[in-house]
C-alpha positions in Angstrom: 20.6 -27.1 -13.0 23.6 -29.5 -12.1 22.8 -33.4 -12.5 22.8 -35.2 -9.7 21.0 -38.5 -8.4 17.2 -38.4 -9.0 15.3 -36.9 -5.6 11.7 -37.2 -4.8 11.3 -34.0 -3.4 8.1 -33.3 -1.1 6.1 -30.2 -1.8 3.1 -29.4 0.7 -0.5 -29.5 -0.4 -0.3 -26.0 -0.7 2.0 -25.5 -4.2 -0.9 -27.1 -6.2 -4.0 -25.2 -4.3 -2.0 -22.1 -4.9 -1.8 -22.1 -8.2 -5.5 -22.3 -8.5 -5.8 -19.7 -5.4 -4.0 -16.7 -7.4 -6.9 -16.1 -9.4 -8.6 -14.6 -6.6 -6.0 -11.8 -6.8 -8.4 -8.7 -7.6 -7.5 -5.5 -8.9 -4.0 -5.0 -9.4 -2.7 -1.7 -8.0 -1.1 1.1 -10.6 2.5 1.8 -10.0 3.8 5.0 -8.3 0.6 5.7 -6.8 -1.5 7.0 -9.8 1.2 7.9 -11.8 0.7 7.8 -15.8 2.8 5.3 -17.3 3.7 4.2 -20.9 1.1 1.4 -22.5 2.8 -1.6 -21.7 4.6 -0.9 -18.7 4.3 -3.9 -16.3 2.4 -3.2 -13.2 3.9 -5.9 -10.3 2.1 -7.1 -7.1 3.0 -9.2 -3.9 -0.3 -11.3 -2.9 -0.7 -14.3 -1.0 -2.6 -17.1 -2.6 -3.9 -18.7 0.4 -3.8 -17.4 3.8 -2.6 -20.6 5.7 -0.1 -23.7 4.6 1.0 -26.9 6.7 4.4 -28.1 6.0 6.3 -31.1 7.2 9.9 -31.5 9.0 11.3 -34.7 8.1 14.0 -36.4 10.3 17.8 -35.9 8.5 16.6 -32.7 6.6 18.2 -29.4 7.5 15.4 -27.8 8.7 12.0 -26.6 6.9 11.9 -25.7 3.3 9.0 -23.0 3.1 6.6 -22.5 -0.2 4.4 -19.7 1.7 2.2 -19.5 -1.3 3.1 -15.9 -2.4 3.2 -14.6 -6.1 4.1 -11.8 -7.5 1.7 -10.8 -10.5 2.2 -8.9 -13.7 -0.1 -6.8 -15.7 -0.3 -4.0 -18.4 2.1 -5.5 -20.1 5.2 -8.3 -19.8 8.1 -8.2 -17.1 11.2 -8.8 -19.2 14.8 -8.7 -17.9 17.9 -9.2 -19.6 20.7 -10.1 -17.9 24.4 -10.4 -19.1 28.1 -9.5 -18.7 30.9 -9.3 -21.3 33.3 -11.6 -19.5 34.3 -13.3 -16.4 36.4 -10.0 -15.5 33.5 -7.9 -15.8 30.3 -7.4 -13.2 26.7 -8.8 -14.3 24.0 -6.1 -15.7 20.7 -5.8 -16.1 17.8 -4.0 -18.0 14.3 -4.1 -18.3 13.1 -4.3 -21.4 9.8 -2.4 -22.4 7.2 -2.9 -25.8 4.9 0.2 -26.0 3.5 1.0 -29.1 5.8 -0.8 -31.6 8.6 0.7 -29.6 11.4 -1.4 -27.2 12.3 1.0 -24.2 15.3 -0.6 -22.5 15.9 0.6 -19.3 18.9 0.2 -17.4 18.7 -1.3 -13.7 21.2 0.2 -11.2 24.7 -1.1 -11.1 25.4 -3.8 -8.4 21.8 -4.6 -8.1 22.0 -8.2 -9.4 24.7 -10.3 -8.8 24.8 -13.3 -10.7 21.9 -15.0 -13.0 20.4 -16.6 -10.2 17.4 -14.3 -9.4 16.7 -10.6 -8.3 18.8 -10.9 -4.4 17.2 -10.0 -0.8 13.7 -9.5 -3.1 11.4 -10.6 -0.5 12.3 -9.7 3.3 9.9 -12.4 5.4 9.9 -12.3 9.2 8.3 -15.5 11.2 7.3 -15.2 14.7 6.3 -18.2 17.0 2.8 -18.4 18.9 4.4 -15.8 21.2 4.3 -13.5 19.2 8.4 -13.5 19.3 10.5 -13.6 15.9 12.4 -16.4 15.5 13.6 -15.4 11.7 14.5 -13.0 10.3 15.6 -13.5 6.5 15.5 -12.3 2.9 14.5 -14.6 -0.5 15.8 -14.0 -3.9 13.1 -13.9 -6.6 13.3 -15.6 -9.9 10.8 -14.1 -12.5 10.9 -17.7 -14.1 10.2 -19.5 -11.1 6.9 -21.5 -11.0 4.7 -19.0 -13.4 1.3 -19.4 -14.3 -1.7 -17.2 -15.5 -4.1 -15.3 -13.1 -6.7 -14.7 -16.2 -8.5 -16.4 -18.8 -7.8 -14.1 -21.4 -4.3 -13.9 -20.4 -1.5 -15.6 -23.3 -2.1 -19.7 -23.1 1.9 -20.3 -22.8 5.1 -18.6 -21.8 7.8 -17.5 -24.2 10.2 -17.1 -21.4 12.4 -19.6 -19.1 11.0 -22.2 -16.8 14.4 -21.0 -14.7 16.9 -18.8 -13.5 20.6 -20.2 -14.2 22.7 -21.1 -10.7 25.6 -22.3 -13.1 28.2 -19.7 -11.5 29.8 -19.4 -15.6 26.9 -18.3 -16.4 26.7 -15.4 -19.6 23.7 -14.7 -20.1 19.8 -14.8 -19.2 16.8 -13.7 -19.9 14.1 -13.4 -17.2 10.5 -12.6 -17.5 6.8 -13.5 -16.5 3.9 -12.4 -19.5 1.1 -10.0 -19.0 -1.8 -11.7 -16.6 0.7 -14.1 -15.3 2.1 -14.7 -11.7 5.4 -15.8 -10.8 5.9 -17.9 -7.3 7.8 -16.3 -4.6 9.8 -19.5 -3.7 12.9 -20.6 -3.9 12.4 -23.8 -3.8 13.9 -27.1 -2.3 17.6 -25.9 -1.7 20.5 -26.8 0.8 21.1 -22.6 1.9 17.2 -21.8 2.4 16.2 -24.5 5.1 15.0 -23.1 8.1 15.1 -24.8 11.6 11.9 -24.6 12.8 10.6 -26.6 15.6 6.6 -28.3 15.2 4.5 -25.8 16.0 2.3 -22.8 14.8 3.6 -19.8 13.5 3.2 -16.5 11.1 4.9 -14.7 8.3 5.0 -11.8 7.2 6.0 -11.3 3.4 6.8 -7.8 1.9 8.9 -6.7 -1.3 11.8 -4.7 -0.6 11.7 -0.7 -0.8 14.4 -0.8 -3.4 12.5 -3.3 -5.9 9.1 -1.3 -5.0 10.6 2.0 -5.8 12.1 0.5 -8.9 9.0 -1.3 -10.2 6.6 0.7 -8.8 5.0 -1.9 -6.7 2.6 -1.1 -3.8 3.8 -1.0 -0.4 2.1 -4.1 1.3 2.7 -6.8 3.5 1.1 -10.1 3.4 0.7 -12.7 6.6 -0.2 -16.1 6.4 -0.1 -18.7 9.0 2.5 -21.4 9.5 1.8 -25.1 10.7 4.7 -27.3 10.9 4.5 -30.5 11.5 6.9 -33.2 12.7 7.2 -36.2 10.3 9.1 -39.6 12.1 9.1 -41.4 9.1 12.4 -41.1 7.6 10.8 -39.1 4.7 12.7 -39.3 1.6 16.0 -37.2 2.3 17.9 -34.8 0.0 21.0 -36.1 -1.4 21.8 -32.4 -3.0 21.2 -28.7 -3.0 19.4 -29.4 -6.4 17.5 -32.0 -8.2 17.2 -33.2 -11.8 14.7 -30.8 -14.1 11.3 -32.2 -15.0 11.3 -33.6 -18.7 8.7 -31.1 -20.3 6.0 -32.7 -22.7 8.3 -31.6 -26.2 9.9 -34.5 -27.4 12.9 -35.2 -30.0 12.5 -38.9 -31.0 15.7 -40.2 -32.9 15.3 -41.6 -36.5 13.6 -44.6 -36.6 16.0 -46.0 -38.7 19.8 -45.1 -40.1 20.3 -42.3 -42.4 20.5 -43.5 -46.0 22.1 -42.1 -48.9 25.7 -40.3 -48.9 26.9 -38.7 -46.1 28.3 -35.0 -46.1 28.1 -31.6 -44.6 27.3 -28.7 -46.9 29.8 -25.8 -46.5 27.3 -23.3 -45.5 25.1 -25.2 -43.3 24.2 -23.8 -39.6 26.3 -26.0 -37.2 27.0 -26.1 -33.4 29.8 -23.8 -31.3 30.7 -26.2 -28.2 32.5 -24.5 -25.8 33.6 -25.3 -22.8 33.4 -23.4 -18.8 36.1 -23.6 -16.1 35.8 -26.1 -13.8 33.9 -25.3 -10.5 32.6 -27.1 -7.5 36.3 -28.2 -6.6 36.6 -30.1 -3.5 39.5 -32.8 -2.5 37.2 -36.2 -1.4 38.1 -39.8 -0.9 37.1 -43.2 -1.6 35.4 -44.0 1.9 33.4 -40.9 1.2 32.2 -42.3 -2.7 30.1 -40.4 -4.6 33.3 -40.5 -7.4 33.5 -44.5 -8.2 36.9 -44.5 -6.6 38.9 -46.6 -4.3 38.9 -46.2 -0.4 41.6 -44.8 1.6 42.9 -42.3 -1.6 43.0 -38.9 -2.3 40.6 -37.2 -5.4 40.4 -34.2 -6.6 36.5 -33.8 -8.0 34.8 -31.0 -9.6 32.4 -30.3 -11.5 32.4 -29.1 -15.4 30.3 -27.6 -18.2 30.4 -27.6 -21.9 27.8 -25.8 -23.7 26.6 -25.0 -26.9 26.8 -21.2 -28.4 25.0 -22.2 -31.7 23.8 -20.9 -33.8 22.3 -24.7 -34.3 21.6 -27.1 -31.5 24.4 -30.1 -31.6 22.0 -33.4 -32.4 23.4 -36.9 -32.2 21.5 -40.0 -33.2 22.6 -43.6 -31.7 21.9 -46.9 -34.0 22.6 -50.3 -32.7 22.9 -53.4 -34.7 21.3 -56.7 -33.4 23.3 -58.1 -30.5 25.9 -55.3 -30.5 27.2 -53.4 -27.3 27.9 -50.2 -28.9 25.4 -48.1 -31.1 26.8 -46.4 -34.2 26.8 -41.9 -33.8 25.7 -39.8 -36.2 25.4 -36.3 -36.0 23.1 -34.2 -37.9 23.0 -30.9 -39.7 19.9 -28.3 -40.5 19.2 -25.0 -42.2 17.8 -21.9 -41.0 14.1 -23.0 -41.2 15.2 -26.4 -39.3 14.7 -28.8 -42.4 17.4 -31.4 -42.3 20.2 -30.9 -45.0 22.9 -33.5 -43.7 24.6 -35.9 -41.4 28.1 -37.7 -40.6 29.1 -40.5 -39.1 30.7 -39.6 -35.9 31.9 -42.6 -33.2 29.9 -43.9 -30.7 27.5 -44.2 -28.0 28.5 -47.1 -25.2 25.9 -47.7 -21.9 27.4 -46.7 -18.7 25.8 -49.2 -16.1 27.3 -47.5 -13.1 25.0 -45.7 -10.6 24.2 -42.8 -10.9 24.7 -43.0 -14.5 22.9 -46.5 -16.5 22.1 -44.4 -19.9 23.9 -44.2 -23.2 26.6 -42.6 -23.5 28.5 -40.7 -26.6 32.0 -41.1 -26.7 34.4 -37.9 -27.4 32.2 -35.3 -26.3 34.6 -33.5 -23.7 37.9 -34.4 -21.6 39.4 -33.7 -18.6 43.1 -33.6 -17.5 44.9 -32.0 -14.6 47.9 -30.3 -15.7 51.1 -29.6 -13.6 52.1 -25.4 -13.4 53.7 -25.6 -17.2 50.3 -27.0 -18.4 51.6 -30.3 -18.9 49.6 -33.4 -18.6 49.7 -35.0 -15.6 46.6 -37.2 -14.8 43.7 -37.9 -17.4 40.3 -38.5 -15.8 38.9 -41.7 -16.9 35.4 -39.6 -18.3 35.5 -40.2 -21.6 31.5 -40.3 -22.5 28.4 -38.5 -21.8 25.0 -38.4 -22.3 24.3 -34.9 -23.6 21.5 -32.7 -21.9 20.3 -29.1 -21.5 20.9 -29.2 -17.4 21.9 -25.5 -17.5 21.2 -22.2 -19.2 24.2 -20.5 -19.9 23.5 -17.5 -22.6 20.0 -17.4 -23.5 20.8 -14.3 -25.6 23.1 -16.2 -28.1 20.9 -16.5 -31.4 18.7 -19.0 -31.7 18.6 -19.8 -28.2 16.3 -22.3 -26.6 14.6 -21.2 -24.2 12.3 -24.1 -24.0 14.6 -27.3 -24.1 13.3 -30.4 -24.0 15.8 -33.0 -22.7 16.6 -31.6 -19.4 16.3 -34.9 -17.3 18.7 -37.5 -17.6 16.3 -40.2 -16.3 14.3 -39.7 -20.0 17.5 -38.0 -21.9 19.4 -40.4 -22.6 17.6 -44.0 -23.1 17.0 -47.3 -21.6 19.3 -50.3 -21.7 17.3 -52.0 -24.4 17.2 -49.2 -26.6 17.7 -49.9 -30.1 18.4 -46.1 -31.2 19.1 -42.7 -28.6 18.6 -39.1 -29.8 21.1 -36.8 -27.4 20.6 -32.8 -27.9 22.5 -30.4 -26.5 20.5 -27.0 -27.5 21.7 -23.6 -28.3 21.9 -21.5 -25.3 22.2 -24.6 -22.8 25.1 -26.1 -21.2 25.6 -29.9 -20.1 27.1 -30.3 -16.8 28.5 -33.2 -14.8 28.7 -32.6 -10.8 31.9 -33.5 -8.9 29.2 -36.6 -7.0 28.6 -38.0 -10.8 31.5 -41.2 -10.6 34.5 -40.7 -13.0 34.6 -36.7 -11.9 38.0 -36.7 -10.2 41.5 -37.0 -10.8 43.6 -39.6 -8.6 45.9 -36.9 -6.2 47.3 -39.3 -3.9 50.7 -39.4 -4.8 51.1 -36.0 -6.1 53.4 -33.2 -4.4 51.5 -30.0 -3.3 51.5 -27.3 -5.9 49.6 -25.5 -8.2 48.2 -27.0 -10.8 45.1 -26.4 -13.7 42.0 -28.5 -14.5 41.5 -28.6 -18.4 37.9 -28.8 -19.6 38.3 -30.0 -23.4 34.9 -30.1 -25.8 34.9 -32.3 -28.5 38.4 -33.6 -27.9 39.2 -35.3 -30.7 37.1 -33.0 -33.5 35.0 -35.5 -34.0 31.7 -33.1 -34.1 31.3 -30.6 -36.7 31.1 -27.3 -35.2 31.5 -23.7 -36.3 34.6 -23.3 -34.1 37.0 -25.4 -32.2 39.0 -22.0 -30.9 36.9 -21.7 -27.7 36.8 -25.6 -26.6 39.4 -25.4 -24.2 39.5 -24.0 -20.9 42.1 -24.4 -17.5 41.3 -23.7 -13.6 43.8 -22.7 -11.8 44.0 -25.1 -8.5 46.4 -25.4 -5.3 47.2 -28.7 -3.6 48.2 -28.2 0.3 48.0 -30.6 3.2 49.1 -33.9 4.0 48.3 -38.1 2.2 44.8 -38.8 3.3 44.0 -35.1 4.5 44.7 -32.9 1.6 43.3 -29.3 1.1 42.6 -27.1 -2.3 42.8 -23.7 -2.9 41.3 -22.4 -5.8 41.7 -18.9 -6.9 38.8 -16.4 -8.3 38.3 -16.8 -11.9 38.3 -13.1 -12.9 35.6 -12.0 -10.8 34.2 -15.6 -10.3 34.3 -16.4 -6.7 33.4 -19.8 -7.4 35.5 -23.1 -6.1 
């Protein structure tokens, strides 16, 4: 999950009822119609949780975003997928992973089936026809085991070891995907820009169904489930989106910093766990201009924006501790080191953390944590951005299979991350597994192309710039994206070529 601006987003009366509702879900049927299976094979079910929602159109929005109240449960034993590729060059796989009887069964899923690390894709197939009786969509939903889950039994485990989400970071590595034993995972995808769909007020039904492919594979039931559609027209303006995706809900865990500066002699032992900050191509490349803002920049020009991730391979989460004196603009940065059982064995001094006042920014931020330049064809500096300082948070999961990986990070929201002017002391993690990522809208993401020829040219994503941060390698903190600058001053055009078998601009 990108950062962007804070949104309000609107979820109907339904997305609380139906979490209560899916505990009428009865007998779960076996898979393969009777067929013995190993203990501990999951046994998966489509129901519907209620059999009627209302939803709202709002002027401005797209169209309607649909939470139809369907689940898909688990029993007999976890769903657990693991999903991964070895490189950019090289296609995502999956398996399923299996715990009968002291034994792990992996099981491979077929080749091509999932794409990226995004969800299972074309999962659901759902069909809504008007009070006619005639279809007027047609469409099919990814699923995303993480998505929503919550248990359908009282005896059922009390929390979830896996994600609260499926990564859309397109960089992605790695992910692991899973709903426990008596548990249900929700259908929906969501409030996203590329699920809307333009439906007029007015009654109508849908028909849900799993795809043949992910029944066969599963051994899920064949059954549909309908449940009737009201939508209603709201005039009131409603509270628009300002982006495909919205900032992550803080969850209840919370890292407070030291209440006061670490005494006593600073140092690093040798063989103490430390950080791996690495750093992704660039990505959501787009040329903009100042009358469009969205970048801080100056009207009439031309910018290059994009988007950019560093993330942390561990194996020990990066944590960095703001003091500030009385009266002083700045806080003082420390970072600080643990061992293997998470007992604190060290710190260093390690530059500063400054408040950014801007919009869509107004939290602390560390200085030296990544850099970005656009370099001319012989990788040669050509333009520095002026983004010098972040304010570190998990907003993406980029290899949950790294060790010690988080999957439960706590700082995910930058409205609570990264601390209030009047703060007198910030903690900023950036966990192991998780990746911190600015958008192309955040200001300071974009390089000044006005008065450059067209060319080709690369965007350099640098963590930890100036080595500032101990970390167990610096030989993975750099990374280019190749770009091409076409058109004409004040309507310029990019290009930007496939990153191995990224697609991703």
């Amino acid at each position: 999950m990108t950062r962007h601006h804070p949104t309000a987003l609107r979820r109907s009366a339904v997305i609380a009822a139906a979490a209560l509702a899916v505990g009428t879900a009865a007998t779960l049927a076996a898979p393969g119609a009777g067929a013995a299976t190993p203990a501990g094979t999951p046994k998966l079910q489509l129901i519907a949780a209620t059999p009627a929602v209302t939803v709202d159109r709002y002027e401005g929005e797209p169209g309607v975003y649909l939470d139809l109240g369907t689940y898909v449960t688990v029993d007999g034993g976890p769903l657990e997928l693991k999903v991964t590729r070895k490189s950019y060059n090289d296609p995502v796989v999956a398996s399923q992973v299996i715990r009968s009887g002291g034994r792990t069964v992996t099981k491979a899923l077929p080749k091509g089936l999932v794409k990226d690390f995004s969800g299972l894709p074309d999962f659901l197939n759902v069909s809504i026809s008007d009070a006619s009786g005639t279809k007027v969509a047609d469409t099919t939903q990814s699923f995303c085991p993480n998505n929503r889950a919550g248990r359908i039994r009282p005896d059922a485990p009390a929390t979830s070891k896996y994600p609260e989400s499926c990564s859309d970071n397109p960089f992605a590595l790695g992910g692991i995907w899973g709903v426990e034993k008596g548990w249900a995972a929700a259908t929906s995808q969501g409030f996203r820009g590329d699920n809307a769909l333009d439906l007029k007020a007015g009654d109508y039904t849908a028909k849900v169904s799993v795809a043949k492919k992910y029944r066969d594979l599963f051994g899920m039931p064949d059954k549909t489930r309908t449940i009737k559609v009201t939508v209603r027209q709201d005039s009131g303006g409603g509270q628009g989106l300002t982006g495909a995706k919205s900032g992550r809900e803080n969850a209840s865990k919370t890292l407070k910093p030291a209440s006061a500066r670490p005494v006593g002699r600073a140092g690093v032992p040798a063989d103490v766990p430390k950080p791996d900050l690495r750093a992704l191509p660039a990505y959501g490349i787009a040329v903009t201009n100042g009358d469009e803002g969205g970048v801080g920049a100056a009207a009439g020009k031309d910018y290059l924006a994009f988007s950019a991730t560093v993330w942390n391979g561990g194996p020990s989460p990066l944590v960095v501790d703001g003091f500030r004196k009385p009266g002083a603009e700045k806080m003082d940065a420390y970072q600080y080191f643990y061992d293997a059982k998470g007992k604190q064995v060290g710190y260093t001094p390690t530059g500063t953390m400054e408040w950014d006042p801007r919009d869509g920014h107004q939290h602390w931020h560390f200085s030296d944590f990544a850099s970005y330049r656009l370099l001319g064809a012989d990788k040669r500096e050509i333009v520095r951005s002026g983004k010098e300082a972040f304010c570190l948070a998990n907003t993406d999961a980029i290899d949950y299979t790294v060790k010690n990986a988080n999957w439960h990070p706590y700082n995910t929201d930058l409205a609570t991350a990264c601390g209030e002017e009047t703060a007198v002391s910030v903690r900023e993690v950036l966990d192991v597994g998780n990746g911190d990522t600015y958008s192309q809208y955040r200001p300071g993401q974009s390089f000044d192309v006005s008065d450059l020829p067209n060319g080709t040219y690369y965007i350099e994503v640098i963590a930890n710039p100036d080595k500032r941060l101990k970390e167990q390698s610096t030989a993975n903190n750099i990374t280019y994206r190749k770009v091409v600058l076409g058109g004409t001053p004040g309507a310029r055009t990019v290009t930007v070529p496939k990153y191995g078998l990224i697609d991703a601009p």
